[in-house]
Backbone as JSON Lines, residues from 0, in Angstrom:
{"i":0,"aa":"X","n":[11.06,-13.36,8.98],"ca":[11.11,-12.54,7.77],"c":[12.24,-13.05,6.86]}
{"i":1,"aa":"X","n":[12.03,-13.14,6.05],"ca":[12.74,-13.84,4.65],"c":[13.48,-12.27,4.26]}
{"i":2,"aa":"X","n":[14.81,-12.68,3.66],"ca":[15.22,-11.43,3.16],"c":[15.14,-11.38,1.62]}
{"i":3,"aa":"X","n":[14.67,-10.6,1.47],"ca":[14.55,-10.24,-0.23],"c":[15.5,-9.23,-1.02]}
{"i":4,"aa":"X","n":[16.51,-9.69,-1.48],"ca":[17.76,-8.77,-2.02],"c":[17.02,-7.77,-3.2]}
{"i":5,"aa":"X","n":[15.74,-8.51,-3.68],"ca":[15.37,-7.33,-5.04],"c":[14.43,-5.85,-4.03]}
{"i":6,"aa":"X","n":[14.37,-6.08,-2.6],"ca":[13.59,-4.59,-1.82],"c":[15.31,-3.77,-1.43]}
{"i":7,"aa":"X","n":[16.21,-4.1,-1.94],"ca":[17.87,-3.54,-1.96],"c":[17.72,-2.86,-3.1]}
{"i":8,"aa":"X","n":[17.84,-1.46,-3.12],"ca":[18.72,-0.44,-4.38],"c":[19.71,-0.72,-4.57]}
{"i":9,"aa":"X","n":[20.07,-1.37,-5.76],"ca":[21.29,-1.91,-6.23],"c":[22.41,-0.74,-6.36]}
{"i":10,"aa":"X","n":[21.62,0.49,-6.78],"ca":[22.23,1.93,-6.71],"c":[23.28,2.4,-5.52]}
{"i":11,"aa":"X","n":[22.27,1.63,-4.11],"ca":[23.11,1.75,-2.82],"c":[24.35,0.65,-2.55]}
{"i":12,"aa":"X","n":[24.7,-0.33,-3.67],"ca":[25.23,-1.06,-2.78],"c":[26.31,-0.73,-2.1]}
{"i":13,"aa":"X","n":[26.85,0.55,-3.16],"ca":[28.13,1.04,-2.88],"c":[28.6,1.99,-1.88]}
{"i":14,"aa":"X","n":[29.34,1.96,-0.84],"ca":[29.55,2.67,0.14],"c":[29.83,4.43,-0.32]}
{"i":15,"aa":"X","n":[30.46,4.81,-1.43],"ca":[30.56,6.3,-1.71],"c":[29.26,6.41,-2.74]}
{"i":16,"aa":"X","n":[28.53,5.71,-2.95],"ca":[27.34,6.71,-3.49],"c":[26.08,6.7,-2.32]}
{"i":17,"aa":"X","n":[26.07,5.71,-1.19],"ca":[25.56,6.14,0.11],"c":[26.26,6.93,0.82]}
{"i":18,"aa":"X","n":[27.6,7.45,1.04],"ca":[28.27,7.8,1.49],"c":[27.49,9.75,0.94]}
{"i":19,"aa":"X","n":[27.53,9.75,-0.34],"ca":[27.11,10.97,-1.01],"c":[25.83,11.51,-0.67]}
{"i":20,"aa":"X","n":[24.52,10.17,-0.92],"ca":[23.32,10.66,-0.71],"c":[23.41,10.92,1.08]}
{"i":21,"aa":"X","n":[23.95,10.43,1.52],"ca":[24.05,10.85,3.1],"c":[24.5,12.48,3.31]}
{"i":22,"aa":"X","n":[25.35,12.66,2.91],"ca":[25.69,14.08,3.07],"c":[24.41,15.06,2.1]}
{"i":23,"aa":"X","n":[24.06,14.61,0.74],"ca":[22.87,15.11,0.37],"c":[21.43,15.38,1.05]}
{"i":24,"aa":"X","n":[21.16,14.17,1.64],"ca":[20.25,14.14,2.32],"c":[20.14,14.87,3.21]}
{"i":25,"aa":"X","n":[21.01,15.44,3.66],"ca":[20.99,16.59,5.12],"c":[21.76,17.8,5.03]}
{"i":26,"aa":"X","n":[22.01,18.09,3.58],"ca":[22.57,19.25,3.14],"c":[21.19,19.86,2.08]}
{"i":27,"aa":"X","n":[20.99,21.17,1.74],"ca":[20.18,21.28,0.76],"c":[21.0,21.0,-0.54]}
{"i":28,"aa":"X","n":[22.09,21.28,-0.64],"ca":[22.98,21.46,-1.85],"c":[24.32,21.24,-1.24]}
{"i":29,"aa":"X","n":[25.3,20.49,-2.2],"ca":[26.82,20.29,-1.54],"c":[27.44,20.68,-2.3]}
{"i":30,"aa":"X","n":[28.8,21.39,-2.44],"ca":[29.59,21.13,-3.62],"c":[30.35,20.05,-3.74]}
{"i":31,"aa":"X","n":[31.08,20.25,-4.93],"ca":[32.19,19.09,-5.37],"c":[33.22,18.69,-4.68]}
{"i":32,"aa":"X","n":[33.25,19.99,-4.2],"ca":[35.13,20.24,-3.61],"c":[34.2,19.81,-2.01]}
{"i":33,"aa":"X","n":[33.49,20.35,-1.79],"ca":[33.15,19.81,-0.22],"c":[32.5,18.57,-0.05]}
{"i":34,"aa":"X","n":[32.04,17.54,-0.94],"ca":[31.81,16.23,-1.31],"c":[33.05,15.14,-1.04]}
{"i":35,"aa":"X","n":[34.03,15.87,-2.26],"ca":[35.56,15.4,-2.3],"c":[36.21,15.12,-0.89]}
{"i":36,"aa":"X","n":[36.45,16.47,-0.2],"ca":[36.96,16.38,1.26],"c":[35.99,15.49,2.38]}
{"i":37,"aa":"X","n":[35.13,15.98,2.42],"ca":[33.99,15.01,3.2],"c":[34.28,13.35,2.57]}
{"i":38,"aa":"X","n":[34.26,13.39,2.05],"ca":[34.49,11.64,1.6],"c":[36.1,11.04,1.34]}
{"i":39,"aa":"X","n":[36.68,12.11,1.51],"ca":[38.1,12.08,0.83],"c":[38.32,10.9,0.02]}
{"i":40,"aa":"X","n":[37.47,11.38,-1.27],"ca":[37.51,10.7,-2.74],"c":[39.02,11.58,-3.79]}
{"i":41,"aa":"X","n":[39.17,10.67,-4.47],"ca":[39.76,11.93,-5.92],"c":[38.5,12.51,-6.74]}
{"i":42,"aa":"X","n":[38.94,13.28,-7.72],"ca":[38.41,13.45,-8.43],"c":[37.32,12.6,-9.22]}
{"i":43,"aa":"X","n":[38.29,11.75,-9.93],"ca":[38.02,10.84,-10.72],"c":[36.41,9.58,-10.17]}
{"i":44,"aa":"X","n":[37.05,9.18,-9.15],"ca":[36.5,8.25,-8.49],"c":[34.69,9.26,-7.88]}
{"i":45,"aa":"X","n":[35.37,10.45,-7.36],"ca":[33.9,10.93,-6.94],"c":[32.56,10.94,-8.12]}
{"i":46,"aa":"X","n":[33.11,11.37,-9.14],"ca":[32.8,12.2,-10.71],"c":[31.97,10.77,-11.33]}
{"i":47,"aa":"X","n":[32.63,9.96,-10.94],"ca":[31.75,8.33,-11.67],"c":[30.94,8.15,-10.32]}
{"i":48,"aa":"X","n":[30.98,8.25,-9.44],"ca":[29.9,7.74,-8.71],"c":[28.67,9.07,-8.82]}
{"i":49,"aa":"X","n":[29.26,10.02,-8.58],"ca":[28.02,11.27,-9.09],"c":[27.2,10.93,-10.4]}
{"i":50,"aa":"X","n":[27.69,10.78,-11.04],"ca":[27.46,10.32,-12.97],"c":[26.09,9.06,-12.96]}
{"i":51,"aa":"X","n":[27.04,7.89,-11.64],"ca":[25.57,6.99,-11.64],"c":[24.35,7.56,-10.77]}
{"i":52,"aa":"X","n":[24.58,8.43,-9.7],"ca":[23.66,9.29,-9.24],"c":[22.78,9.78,-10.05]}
{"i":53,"aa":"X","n":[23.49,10.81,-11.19],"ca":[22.35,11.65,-11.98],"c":[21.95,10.88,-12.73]}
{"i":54,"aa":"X","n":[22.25,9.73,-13.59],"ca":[21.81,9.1,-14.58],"c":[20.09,8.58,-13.62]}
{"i":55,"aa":"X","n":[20.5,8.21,-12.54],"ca":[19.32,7.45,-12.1],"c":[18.87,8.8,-11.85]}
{"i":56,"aa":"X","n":[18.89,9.99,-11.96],"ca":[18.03,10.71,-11.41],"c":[17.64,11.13,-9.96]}
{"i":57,"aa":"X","n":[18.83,10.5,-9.3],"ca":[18.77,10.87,-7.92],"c":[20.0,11.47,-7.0]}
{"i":58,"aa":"X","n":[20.09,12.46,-8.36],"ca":[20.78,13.77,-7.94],"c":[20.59,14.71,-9.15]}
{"i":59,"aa":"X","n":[21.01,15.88,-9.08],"ca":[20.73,17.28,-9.73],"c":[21.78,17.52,-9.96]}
{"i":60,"aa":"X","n":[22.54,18.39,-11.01],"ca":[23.58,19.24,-10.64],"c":[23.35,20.16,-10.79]}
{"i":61,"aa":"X","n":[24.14,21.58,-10.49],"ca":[23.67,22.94,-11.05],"c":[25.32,23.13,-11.01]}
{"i":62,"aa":"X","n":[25.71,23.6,-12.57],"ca":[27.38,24.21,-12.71],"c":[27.11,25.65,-12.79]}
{"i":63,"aa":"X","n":[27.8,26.5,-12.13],"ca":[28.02,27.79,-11.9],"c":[29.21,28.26,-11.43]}
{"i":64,"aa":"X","n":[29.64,29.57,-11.05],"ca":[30.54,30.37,-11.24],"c":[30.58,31.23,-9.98]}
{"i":65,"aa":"X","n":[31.54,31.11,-8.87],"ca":[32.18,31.63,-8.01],"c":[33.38,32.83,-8.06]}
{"i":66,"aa":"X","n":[32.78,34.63,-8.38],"ca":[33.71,35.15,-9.45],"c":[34.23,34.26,-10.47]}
{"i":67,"aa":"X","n":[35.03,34.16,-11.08],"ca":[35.77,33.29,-12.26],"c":[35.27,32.19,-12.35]}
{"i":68,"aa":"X","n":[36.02,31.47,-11.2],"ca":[35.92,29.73,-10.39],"c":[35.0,29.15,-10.61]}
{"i":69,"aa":"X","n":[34.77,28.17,-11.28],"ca":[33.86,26.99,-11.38],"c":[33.13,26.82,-10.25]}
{"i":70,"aa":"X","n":[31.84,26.4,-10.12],"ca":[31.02,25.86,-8.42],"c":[30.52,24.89,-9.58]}
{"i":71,"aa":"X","n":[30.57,23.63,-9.02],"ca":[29.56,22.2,-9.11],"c":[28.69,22.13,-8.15]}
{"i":72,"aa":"X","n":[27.29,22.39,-7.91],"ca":[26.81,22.1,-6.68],"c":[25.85,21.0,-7.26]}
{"i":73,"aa":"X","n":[25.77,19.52,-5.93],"ca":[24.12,19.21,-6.01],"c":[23.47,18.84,-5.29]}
{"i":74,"aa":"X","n":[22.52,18.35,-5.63],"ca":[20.9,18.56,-4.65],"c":[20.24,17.12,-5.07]}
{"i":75,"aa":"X","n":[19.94,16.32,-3.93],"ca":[19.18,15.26,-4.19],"c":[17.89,15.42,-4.17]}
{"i":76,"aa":"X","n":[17.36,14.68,-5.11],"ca":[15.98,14.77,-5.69],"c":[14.68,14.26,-5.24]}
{"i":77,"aa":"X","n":[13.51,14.31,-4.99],"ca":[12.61,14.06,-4.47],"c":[12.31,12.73,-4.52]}
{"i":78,"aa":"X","n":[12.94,12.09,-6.28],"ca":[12.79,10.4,-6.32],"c":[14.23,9.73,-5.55]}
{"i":79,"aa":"X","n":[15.46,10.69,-5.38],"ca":[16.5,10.11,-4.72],"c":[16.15,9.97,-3.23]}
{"i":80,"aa":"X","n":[15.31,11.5,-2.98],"ca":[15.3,11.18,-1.36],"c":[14.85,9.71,-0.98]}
{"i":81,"aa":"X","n":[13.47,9.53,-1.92],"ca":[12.15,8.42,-1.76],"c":[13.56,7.22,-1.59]}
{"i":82,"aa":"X","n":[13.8,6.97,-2.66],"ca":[14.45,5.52,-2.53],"c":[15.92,5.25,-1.89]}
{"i":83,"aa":"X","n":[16.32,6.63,-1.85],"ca":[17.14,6.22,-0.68],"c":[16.87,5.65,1.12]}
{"i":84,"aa":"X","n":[15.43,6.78,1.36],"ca":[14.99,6.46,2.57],"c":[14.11,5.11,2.54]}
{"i":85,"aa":"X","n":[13.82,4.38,1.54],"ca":[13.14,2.74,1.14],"c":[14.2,2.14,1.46]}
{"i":86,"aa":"X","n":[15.28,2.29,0.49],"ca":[16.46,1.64,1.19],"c":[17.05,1.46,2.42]}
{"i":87,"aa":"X","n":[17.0,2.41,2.98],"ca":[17.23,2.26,4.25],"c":[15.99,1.99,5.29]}
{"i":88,"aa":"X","n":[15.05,2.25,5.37],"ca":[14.02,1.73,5.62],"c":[14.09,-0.06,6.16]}
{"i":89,"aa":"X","n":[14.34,-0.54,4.81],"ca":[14.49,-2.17,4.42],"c":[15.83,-2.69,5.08]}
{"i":90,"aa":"X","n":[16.31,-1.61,5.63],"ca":[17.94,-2.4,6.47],"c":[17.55,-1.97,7.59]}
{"i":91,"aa":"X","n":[16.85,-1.18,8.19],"ca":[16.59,-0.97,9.33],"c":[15.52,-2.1,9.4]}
{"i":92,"aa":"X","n":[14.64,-2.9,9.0],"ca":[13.6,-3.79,8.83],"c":[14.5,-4.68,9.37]}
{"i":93,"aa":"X","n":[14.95,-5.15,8.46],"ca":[16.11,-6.45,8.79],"c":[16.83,-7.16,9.55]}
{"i":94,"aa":"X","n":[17.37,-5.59,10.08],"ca":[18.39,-5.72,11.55],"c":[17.51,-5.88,12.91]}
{"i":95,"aa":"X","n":[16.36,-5.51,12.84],"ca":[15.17,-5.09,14.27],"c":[14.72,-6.91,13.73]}
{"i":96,"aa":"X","n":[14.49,-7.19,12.79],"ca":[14.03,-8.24,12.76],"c":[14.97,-9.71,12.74]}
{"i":97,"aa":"X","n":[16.43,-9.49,12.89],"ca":[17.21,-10.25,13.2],"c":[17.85,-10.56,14.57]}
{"i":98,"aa":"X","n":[17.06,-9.59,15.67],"ca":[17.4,-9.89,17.13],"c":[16.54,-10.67,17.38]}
């Protein structure tokens, strides 16, 4: 098997936005603040990798209100689930086919 870098989500290459859809994927909804700690990101750094998430559409947000308090929650999407699990799919291919 020949490896083909264009069956790779370029989206995934990065360890905290797989790092994210991983905890998405097996959460229905996460927040920010429990994203943050789970990954122990800053702010800053989480907030741009979320940003390329939603742009591609393979995440949701919903902003709401905890009494007063801000809630960020989100939810990966039916086209995030798809191509995240392709993606991984295609590395699990790879590795079974490199023994």
């Amino acid at each position: 098997m020949n490896f083909d870098l264009n069956k790779l989500n370029k989206v995934f290459d990065n360890r905290i936005r797989v790092g994210i859809m991983s905890a998405l994927i097996m959460n229905e909804e996460i927040s920010f603040k429990d994203l943050k700690e789970y990954l122990e990101l800053t702010d800053g750094n989480l907030a741009s990798h979320l940003k390329n998430l939603e742009e591609n559409e393979y995440i949701t947000v919903h902003k709401g209100f905890i009494g007063r308090k801000t809630n960020t929650t989100y939810a990966i999407t039916e086209l995030g689930k798809f191509a995240f699990q392709e993606h991984l799919a295609y590395l699990e291919k790879l590795i079974k086919n490199m023994k």
